[in-house]
Residue frames relative to the residue before (quaternion, step in Angstrom):
aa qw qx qy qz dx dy dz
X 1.0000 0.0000 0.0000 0.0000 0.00 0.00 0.00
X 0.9513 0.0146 -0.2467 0.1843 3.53 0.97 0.17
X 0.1887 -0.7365 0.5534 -0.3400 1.98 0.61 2.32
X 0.6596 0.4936 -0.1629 0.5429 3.94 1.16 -1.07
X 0.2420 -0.7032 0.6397 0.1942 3.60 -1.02 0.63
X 0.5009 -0.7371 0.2450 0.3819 3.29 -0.58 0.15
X 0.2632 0.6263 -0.5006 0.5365 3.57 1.88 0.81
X 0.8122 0.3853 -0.3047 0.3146 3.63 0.47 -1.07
X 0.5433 0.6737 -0.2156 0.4523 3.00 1.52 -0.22
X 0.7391 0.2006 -0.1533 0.6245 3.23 1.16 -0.75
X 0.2850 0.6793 -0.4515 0.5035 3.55 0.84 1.50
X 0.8890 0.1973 -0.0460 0.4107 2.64 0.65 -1.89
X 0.4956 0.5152 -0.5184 0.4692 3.16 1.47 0.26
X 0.5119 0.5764 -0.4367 0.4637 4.11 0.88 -0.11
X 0.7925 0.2272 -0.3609 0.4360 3.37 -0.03 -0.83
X 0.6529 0.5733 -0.3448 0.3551 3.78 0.90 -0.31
X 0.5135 0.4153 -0.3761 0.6500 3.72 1.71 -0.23
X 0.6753 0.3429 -0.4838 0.4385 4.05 0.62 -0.32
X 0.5476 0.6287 -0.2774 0.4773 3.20 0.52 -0.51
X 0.5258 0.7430 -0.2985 0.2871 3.55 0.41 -0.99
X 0.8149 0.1374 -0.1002 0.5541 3.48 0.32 -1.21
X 0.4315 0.5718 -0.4928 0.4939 3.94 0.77 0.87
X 0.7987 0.1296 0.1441 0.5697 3.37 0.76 -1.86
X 0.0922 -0.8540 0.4945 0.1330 3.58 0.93 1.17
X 0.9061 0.2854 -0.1366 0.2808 3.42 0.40 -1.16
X 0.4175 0.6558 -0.3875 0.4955 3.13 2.14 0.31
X 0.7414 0.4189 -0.3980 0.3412 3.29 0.39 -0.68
X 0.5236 0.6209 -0.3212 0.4869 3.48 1.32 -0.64
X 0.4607 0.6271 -0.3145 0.5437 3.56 1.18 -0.72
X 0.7529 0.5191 -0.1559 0.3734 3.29 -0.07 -1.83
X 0.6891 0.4169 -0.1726 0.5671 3.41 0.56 -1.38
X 0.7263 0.3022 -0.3647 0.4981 3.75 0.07 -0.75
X 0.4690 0.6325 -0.3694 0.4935 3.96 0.77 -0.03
X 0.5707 0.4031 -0.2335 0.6762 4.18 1.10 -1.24
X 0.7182 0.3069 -0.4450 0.4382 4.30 0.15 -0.78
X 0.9113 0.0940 -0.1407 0.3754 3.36 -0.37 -1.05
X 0.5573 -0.5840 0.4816 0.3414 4.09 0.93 0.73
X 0.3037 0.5874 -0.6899 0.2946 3.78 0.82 0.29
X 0.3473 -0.7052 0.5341 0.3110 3.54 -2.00 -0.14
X 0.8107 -0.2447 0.1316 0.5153 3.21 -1.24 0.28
X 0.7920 0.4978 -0.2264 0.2713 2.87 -0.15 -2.02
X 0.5871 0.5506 -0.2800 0.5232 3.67 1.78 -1.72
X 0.7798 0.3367 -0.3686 0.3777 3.76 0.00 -1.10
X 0.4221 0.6617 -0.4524 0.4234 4.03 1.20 0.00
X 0.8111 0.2722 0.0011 0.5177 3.06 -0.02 -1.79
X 0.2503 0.6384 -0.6609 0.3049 4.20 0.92 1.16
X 0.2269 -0.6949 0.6718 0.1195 3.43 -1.40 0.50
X 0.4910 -0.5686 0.5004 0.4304 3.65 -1.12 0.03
X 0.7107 0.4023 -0.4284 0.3868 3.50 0.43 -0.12
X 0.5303 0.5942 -0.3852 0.4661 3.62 1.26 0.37
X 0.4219 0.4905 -0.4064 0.6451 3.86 1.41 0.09
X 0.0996 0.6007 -0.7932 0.0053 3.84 -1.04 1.02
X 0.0768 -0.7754 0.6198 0.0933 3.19 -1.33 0.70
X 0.4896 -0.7513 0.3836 0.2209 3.44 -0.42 0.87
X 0.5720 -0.6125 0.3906 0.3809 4.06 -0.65 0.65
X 0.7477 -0.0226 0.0406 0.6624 3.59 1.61 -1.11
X 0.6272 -0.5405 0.4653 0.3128 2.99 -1.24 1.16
X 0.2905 -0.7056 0.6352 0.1197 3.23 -1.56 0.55
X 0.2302 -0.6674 0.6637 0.2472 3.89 -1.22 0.19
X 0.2316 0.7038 -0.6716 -0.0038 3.35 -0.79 0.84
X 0.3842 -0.5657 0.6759 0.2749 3.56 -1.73 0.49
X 0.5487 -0.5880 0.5922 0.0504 2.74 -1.53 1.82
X 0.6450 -0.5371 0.3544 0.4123 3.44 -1.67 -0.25
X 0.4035 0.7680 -0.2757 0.4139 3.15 1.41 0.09
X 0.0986 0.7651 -0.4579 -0.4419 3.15 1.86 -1.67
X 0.4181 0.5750 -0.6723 0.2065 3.23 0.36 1.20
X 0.5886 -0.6877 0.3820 0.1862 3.44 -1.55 0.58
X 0.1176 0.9187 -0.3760 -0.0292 3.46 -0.25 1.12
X 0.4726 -0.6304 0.4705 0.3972 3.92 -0.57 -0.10
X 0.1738 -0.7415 0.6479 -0.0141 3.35 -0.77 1.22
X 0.2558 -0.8081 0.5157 0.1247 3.47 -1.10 0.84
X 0.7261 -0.1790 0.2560 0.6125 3.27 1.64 -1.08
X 0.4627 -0.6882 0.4866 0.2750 3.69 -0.90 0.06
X 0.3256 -0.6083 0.6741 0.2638 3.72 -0.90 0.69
X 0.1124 -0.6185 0.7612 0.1593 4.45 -1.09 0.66
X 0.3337 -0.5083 0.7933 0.0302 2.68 -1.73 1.12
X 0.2206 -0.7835 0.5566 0.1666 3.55 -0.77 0.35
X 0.6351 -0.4691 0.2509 0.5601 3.95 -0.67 0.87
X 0.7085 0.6361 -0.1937 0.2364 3.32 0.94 -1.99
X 0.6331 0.4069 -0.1758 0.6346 3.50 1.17 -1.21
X 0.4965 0.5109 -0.4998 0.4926 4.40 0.45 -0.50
X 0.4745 -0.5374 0.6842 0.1338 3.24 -1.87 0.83
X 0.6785 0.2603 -0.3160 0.6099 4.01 1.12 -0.10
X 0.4868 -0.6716 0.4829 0.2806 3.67 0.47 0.40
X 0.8848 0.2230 -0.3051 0.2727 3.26 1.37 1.11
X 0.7856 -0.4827 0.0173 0.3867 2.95 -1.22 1.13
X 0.1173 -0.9071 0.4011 -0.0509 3.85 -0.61 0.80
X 0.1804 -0.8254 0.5265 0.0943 3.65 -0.54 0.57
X 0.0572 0.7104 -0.6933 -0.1069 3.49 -1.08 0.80
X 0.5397 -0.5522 0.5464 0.3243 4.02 -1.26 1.17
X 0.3577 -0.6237 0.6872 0.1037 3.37 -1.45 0.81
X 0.0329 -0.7789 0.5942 -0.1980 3.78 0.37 1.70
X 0.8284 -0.4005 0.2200 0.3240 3.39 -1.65 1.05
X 0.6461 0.4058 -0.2820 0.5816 4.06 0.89 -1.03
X 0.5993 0.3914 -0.4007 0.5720 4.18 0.45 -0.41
X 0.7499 0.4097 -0.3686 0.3660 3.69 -0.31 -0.72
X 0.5059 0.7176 -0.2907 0.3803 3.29 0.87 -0.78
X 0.7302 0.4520 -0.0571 0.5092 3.10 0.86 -1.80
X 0.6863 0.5860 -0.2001 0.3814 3.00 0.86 -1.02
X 0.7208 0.4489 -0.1945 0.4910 2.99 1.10 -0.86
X 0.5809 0.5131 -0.4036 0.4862 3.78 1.42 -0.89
X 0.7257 0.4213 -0.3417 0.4232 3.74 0.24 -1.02
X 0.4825 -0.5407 0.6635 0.1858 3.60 0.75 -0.27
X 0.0324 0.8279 -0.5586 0.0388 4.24 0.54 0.38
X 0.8296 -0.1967 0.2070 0.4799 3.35 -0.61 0.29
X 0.6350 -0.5977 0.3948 0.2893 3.33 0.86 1.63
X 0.6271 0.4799 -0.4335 0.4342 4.05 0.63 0.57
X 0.6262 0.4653 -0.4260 0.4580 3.98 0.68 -0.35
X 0.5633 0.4839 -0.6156 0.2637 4.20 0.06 -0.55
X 0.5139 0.6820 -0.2756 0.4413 3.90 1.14 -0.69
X 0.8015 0.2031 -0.1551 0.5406 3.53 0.90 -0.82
X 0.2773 0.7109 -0.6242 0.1677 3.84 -0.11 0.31
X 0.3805 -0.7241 0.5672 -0.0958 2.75 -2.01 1.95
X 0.1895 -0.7515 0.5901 0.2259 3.25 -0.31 0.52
């Protein structure tokens, strides 16, 4: 996440809400692609059973040792990974968000975190 200033950030969420109802599930693509650095090909071929969400958040310290709230883990699967293996990315405060506004693959209204 900061890799993005927060001009670039609120760009690309513009052209991805204009954009939006042409290329519904690209831009969602796109935008989850800037949160969690997944690639194309991975944030294409995401399924709904690849979103684990956990019963209770978790606090873990990053590599940063800074401390964050984890909700769950996006799976990359070996098949869809660019190393032909199986991967996790944590479902942190800027992913959940999103996740939750767009309503992702019709699996998150079910899981809300306070």
């Amino acid at each position: 996440l900061k890799i993005f200033s927060d001009s670039d950030w609120e760009l690309l969420l513009t052209v991805c809400n204009d954009l939006s109802h042409r290329y519904p599930w690209q831009t969602d693509a796109i935008v989850l692609q800037a949160l969690t650095g997944l690639r194309r090909t991975e944030s294409f071929q995401l399924k709904k059973s690849d979103l684990k969400y956990w019963e209770t958040p978790k606090v873990l310290t990053n590599k940063a040792g800074q401390k964050q709230i984890v909700y769950g883990e996006i799976h990359i699967r070996p098949a869809v990974s660019k190393m032909g293996q199986e991967e996790w990315i944590p479902i942190i405060e800027p992913i959940q968000t999103w996740l939750m506004q767009k309503d992702c693959l019709g699996y998150f209204v079910q899981h809300k975190f306070k």
